[in-house]
C-alpha positions in Angstrom: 33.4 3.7 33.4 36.7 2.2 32.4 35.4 -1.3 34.0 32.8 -1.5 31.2 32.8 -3.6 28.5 32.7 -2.5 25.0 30.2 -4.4 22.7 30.0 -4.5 19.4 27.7 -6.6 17.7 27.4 -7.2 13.6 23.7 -7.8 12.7 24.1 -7.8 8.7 26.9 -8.0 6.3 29.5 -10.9 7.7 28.4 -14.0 5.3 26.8 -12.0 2.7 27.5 -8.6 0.5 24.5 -7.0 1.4 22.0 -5.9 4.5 25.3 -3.8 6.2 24.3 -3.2 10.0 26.6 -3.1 13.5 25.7 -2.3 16.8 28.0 -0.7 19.4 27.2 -0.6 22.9 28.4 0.7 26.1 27.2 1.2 29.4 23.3 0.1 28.3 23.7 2.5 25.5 23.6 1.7 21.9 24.7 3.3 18.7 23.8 1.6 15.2 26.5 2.1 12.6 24.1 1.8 8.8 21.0 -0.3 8.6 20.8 -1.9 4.7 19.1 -4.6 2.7 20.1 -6.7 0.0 18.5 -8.4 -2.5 17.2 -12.0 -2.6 18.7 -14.4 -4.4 17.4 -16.6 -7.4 15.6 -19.2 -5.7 14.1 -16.7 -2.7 10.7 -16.7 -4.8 8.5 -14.1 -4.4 10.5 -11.8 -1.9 10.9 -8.3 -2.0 14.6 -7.8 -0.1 15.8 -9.2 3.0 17.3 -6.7 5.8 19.0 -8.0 9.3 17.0 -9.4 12.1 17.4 -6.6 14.5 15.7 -8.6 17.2 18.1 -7.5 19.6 17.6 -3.5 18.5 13.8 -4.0 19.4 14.4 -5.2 22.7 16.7 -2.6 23.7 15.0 0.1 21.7 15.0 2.8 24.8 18.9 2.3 24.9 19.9 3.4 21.4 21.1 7.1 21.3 21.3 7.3 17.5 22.1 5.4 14.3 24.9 6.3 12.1 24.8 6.3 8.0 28.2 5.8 6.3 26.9 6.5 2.9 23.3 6.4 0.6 23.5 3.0 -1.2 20.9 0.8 -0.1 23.0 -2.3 1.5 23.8 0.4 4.1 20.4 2.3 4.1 17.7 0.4 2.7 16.2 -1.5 6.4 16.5 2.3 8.1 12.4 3.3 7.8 11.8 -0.3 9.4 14.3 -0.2 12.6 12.6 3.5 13.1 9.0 1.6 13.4 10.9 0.7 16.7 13.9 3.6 17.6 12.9 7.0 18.5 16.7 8.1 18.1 18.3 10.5 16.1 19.6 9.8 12.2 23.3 11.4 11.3 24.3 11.3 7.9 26.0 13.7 5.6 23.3 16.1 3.8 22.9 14.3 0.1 22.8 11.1 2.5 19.8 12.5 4.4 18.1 13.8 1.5 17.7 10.4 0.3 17.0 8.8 3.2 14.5 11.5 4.0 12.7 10.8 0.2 12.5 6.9 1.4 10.9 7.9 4.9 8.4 9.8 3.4 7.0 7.2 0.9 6.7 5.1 4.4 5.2 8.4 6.1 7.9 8.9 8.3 9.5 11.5 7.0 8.0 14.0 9.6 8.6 11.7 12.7 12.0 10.9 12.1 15.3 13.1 13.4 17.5 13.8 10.7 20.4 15.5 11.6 23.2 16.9 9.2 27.0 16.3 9.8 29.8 17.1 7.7 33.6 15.1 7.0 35.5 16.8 9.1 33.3 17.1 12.6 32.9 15.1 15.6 29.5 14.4 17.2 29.3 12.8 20.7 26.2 10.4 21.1 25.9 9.1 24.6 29.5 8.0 25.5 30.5 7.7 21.6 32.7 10.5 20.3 31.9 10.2 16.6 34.5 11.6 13.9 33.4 11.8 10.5 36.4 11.4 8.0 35.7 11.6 4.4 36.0 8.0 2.1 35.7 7.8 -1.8 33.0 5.7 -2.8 30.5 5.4 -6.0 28.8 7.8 -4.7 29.7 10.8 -3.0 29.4 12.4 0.3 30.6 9.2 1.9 32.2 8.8 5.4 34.0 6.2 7.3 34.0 6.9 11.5 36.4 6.9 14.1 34.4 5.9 17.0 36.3 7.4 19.9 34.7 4.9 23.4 35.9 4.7 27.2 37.3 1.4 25.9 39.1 2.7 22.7 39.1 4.1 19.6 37.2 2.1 16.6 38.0 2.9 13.0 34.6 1.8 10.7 35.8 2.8 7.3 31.9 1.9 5.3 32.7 1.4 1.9 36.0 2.9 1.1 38.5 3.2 -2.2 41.3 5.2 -2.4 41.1 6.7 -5.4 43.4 9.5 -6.3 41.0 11.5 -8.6 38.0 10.9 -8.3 34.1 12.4 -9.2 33.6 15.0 -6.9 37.2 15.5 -6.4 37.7 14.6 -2.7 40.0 11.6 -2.1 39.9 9.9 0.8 41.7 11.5 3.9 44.7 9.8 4.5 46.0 12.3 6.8 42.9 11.3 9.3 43.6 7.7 8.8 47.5 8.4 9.9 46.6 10.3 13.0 44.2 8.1 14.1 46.6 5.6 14.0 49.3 8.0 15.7 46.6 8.3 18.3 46.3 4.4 18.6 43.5 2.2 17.3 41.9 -0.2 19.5 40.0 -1.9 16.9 40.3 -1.5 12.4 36.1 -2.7 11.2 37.1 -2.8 7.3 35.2 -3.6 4.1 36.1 -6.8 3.0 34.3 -6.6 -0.5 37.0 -6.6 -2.9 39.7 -8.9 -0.6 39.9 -11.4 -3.4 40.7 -8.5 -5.9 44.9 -8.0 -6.6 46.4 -4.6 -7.3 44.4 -1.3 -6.6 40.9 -0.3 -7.7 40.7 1.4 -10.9 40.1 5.4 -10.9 36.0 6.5 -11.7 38.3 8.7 -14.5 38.7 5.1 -16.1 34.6 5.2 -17.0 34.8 8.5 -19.0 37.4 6.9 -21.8 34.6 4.0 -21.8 31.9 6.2 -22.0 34.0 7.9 -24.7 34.0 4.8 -26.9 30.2 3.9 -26.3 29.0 7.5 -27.4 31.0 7.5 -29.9 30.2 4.5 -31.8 26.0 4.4 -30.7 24.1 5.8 -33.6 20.4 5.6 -31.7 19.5 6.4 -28.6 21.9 5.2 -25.0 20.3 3.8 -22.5 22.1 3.5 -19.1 21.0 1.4 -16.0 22.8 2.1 -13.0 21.8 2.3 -9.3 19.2 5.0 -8.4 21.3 5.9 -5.6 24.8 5.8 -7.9 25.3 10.2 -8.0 28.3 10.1 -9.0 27.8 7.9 -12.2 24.3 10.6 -13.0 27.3 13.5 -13.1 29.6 11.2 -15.5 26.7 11.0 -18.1 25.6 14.0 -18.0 29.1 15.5 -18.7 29.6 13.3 -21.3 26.5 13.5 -22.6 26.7 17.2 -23.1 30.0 16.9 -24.8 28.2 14.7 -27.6 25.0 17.0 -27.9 22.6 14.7 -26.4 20.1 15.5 -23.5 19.7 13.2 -20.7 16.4 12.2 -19.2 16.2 10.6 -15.3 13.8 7.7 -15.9 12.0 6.0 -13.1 10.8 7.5 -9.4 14.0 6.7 -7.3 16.1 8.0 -10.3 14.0 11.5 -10.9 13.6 11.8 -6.9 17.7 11.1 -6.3 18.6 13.6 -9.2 16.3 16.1 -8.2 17.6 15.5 -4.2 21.3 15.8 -5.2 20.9 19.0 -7.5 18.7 20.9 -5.2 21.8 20.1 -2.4 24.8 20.8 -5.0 26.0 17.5 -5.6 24.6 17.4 -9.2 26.0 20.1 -11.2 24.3 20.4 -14.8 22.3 23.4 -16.9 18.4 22.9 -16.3 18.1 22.6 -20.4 20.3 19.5 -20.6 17.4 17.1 -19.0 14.4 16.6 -20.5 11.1 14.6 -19.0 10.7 11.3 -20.8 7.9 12.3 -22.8 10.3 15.0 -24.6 13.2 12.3 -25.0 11.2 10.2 -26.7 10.1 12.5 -29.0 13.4 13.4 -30.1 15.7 12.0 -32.8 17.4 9.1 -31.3 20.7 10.3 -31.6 20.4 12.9 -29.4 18.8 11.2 -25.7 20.5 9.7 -23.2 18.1 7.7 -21.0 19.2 6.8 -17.4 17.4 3.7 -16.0 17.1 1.5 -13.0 17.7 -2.2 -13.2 21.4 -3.2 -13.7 21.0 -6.2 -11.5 18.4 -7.5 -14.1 15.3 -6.7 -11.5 11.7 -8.1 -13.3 9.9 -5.0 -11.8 12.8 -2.1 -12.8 13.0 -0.6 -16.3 15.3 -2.2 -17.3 13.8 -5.6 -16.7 10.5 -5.1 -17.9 12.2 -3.8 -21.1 14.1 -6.8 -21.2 10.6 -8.9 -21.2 8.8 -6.2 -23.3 6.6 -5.2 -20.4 7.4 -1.2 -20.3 4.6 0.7 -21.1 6.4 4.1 -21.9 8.8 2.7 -24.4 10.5 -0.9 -25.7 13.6 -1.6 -27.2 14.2 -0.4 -30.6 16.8 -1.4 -33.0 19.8 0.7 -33.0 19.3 1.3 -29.2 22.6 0.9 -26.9 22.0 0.0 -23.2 24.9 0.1 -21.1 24.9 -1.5 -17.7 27.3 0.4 -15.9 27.3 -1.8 -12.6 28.9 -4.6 -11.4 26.4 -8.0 -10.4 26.1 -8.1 -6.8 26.7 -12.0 -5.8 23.5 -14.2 -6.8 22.1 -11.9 -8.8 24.5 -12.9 -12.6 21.9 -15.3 -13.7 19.0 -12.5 -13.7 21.1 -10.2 -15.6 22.9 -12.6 -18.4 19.2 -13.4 -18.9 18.4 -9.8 -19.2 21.0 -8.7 -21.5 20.3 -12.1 -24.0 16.8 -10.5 -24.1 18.0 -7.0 -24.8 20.0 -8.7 -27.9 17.3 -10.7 -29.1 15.2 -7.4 -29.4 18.0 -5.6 -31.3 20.0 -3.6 -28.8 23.5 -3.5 -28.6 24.4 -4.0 -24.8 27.5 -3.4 -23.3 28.6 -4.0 -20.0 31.6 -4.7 -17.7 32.3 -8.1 -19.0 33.4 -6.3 -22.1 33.8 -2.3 -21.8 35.5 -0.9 -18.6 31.2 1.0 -18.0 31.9 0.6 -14.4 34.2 0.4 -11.7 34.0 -0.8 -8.1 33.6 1.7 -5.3 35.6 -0.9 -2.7 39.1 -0.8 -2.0 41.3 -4.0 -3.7 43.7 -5.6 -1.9 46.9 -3.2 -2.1 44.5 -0.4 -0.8 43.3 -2.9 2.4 47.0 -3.3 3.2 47.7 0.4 3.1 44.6 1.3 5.2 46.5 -1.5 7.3 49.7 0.6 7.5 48.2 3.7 8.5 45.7 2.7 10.9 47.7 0.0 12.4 44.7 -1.3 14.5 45.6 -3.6 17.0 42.8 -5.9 16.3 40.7 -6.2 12.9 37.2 -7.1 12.5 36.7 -8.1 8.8 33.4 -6.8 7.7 30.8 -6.4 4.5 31.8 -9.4 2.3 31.2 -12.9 1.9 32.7 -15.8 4.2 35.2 -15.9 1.4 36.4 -12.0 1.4 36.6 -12.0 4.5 39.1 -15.0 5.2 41.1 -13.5 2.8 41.0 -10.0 4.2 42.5 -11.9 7.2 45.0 -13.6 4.7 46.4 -9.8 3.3 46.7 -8.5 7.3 48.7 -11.4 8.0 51.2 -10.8 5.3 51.3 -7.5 6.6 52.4 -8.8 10.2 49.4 -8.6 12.0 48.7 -12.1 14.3 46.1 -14.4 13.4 45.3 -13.8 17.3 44.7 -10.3 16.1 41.7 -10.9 13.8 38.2 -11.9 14.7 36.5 -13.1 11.9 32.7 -13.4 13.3 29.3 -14.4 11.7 26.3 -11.9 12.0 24.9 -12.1 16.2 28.3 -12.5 17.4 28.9 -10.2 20.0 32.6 -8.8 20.3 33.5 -7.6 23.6 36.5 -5.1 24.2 37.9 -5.0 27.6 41.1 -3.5 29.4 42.5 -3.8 25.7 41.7 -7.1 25.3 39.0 -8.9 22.5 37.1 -11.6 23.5 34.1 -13.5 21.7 31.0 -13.4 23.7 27.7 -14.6 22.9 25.5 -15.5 19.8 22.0 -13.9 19.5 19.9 -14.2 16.4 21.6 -12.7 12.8 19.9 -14.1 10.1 17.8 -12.9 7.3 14.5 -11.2 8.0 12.4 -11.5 4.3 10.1 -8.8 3.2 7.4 -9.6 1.1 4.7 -6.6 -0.1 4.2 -5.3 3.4 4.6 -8.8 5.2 8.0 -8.5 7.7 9.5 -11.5 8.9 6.5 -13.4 8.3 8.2 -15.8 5.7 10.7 -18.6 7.4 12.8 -20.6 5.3 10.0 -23.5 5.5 7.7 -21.2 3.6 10.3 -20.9 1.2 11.4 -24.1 0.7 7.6 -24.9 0.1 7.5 -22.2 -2.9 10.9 -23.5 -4.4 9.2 -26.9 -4.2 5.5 -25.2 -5.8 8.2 -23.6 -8.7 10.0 -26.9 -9.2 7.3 -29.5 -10.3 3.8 -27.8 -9.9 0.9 -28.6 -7.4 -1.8 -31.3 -7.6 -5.1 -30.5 -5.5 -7.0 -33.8 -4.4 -10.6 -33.1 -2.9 -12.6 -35.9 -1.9 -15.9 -35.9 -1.5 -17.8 -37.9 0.8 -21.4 -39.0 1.4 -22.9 -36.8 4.6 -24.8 -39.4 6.2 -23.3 -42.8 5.8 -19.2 -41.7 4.8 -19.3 -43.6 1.3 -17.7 -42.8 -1.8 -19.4 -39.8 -3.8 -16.7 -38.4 -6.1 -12.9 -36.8 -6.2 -11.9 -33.7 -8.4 -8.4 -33.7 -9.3 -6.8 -29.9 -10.5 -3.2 -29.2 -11.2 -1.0 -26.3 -11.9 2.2 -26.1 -13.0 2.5 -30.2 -13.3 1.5 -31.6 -16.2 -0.1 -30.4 -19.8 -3.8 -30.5 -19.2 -4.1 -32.8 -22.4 -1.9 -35.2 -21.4 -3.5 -35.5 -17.5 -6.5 -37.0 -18.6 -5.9 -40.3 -18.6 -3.5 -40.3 -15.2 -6.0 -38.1 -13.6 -8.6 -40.7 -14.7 -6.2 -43.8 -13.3 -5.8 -41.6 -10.2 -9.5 -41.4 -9.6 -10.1 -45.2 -9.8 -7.2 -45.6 -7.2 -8.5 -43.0 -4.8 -11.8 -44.9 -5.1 -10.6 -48.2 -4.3 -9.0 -47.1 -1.2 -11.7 -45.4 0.2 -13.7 -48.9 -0.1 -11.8 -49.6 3.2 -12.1 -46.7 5.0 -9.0 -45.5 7.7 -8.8 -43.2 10.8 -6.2 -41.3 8.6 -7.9 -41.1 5.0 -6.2 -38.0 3.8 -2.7 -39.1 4.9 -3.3 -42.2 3.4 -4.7 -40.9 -0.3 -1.8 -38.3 0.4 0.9 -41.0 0.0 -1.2 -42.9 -2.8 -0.7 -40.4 -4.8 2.6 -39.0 -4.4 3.6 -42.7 -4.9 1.6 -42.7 -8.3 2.6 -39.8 -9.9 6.3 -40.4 -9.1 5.9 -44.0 -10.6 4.4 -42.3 -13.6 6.0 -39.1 -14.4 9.3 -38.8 -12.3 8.2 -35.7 -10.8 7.2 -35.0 -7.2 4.5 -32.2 -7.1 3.2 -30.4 -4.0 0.3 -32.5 -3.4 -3.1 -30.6 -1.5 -5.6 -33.3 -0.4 -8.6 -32.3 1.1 -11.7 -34.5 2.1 -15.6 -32.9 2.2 -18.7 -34.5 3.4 -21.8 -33.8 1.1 
């Protein structure tokens, strides 16, 4: 057993915050450390969320002994209902974390199939030839773990997403004293979240939201309205104490809102009197002075509430004047363009919006760079493995270890489908295998490549021109051509190109060609370019009548 190699291999989250997923494998047996998703970006038209390709998962699907949750935000759970379509292995996650990842499974039905078993900070689990120990980390939401991963090869510290904050929600900080004695024990390998590496000084308390939250109640004369993550518990127990204090009742607004609430009450991690929340028929019933609604959408999504209130598309309720919404999140990279365009909207419809920019309504739940270098100091790994973060955070998580004396020969800094191999105490770069995005799109999986999305960025860009010619049946001649467009040109002002167009399309088919379509193809991208200085999509299709 000693012989054998430790693998680890990071399928999401190295290049990208987002779509958090690493596999560890020894002796053909494979434990998965959090399977998430992240959101597209701006130009990714018409997709859904993108989670890791976990081609490599798949193929070894009889080997893995169990997948591993560090905590219940979606960038570390939200690809878990589609790697079970493949694993028939057991889930462990702390109990709020299973209740919500048993409330996703079941709108996939399979809630029933899947093995969901409880663990607790504080116990260790072996899974095939990994002894897991479950040590408690403060996040944005609570119940959160980090692992120390205890293999023939070494032990592996995987903190998840980590703060150390030293009063915070639920009033567990992080455990230091694990930390310390793992590192007393020796730590082959330090996997850290590299989110905040760019960020100086220490992460500000969650107690530094409820003299915010203070302010805002204090000074909003209608009704709140507070869009955070579905998943964000911790935040739901801030308003609603604060919200009592101030006499107003709070209603959860939205499925994955009311099904998280409801999840984290009926498991004790939601304390509040049943008469403080009202259903959202009662809130807006009520004088606006005294509801507090809580929303999804604070990274400016079209399809939450809080982006179809921003285009005036909710059907339950609008924006009225004297409302204050409060996004009480920070923007996950690539999405700040959909949410300053939110919030303008908000304004324009007469709310007051405040959000992190200008009122401390949120706070990160990742460590800054003072709390990296102390996790440093008391793990004192002998290798580290930046992880979750961009290319950026995690060369400079590399940059803060080095000015605490660890050797650049010390720190891998990998891509997604690099496989890490641990041997006789030594690290060692193996292979690549594929790590890229997988897009989901309704209920298509992987079935859009970055052609098909180049092709709808070029569609959004300058609109689409469909050419079909038609042709005589029996002799080939000239009959007629019908020219349509979408998203080109104002129909009033295509007449007279379309009707130029026509007469060129004619002319050329006077000498016919083996390769007509290419041909009237090339005519017309040349044309219209010449004409308007735009290059549409251009469809040509040739009939015979």
């Amino acid at each position: 057993m000693k012989n054998k190699k430790l693998k680890i291999i990071p399928l999401g989250g190295l290049g990208e915050v987002g779509k958090n997923m690493t596999v560890y494998e020894y002796d053909h047996q494979i434990l998965i450390v959090d399977a998430g998703m992240m959101f597209p970006d701006s130009d990714m038209i018409g997709i859904d969320y993108i989670i890791p390709d976990f081609e490599y998962v798949k193929q070894h699907a009889d080997q893995v002994v169990g997948l591993v949750v560090t905590h219940g935000h979606e960038d570390h759970t939200g690809a878990i209902g589609h790697v079970l379509e493949y694993v028939n292995a057991p889930v462990y996650a702390t109990p709020l974390n299973n209740g919500l990842i048993k409330n996703k499974l079941n709108r996939r039905n399979l809630g029933k199939e899947a093995k969901l078993i409880d663990v607790h900070a504080g116990e260790t689990v072996q899974i095939g030839p990994f002894k897991v120990e479950f040590f408690h980390v403060t996040h944005s939401v609570p119940d959160g773990v980090g692992l120390g991963i205890e293999t023939p090869a070494g032990l592996i510290v995987h903190t998840g997403d980590y703060k150390f904050d030293h009063t915070p929600v639920d009033g567990i900080p992080t455990d230091y004293g694990k930390l310390a004695e793992m590192g007393g024990r020796g730590v082959l390998a330090l996997l850290a979240d590299s989110t905040n590496a760019e960020v100086r000084g220490w992460t500000p308390s969650e107690q530094v939201i409820v003299e915010a939250f203070n302010r805002v109640f204090q000074k909003a004369k209608g009704r709140i309205i507070i869009a955070t993550f579905a998943s964000l518990i911790s935040r739901m127990q801030q308003v609603l104490d604060i919200a009592k204090r101030y006499g107003r009742k709070v209603s959860f607004t939205g499925f994955s809102m009311i099904e998280n609430a409801r999840i984290a009450k009926e498991l004790g991690y939601l304390q509040y009197e049943e008469s403080q929340v009202v259903g959202i028929d009662v809130a807006l019933s009520m004088p606006p002075s005294k509801v507090v609604l809580l929303v999804t959408g604070s990274q400016g999504e079209p399809t939450s509430i809080l982006g179809r209130l921003a285009n005036n598309t909710n059907r339950q309720f609008s924006i009225q004047e004297g409302d204050t919404v409060v996004l009480s999140s920070s923007p996950i990279p690539g999405n700040e363009e959909g949410i300053y365009r939110a919030i303008n909207r908000l304004m324009e419809q007469g709310a007051e919006v405040i959000y992190s920019d200008i009122e401390d309504v949120h706070v990160s739940g990742h460590a800054s760079q003072e709390e990296m270098k102390l996790l440093m100091h008391l793990v004192r790994p002998r290798y580290l493995i930046p992880i979750h973060g961009e290319t950026r955070m995690l060369r400079q998580h590399k940059r803060l270890a080095m000015e605490v004396g660890m050797d650049e020969q010390q720190i891998a800094l990998v891509e997604n489908g690099r496989v890490i191999e641990l041997h006789h105490g030594e690290l060692k770069l193996g292979e690549r295998i594929p790590g890229g995005y997988v897009f989901v799109d309704g209920t298509g999986v992987g079935d859009i490549d970055r052609s098909t999305m180049r092709d709808r960025a070029l569609l959004s860009q300058d609109g689409v021109v469909l050419v079909n010619l038609f042709l005589d049946k029996g002799n080939g001649t000239y009959k007629d051509v019908e020219i349509l467009s979408r998203g080109f040109i104002a129909q009033d002002e295509s007449t007279e190109l379309f009707e130029e167009l026509r007469k060129r399309i004619y002319r050329l088919t006077l000498s016919p060609s083996k390769n007509m379509q290419k041909e009237i193809q090339g005519l017309v991208t040349s044309y219209l370019n010449e004409e308007t200085k735009r290059r549409p999509f251009i469809f040509v299709s040739i009939s015979k009548v």
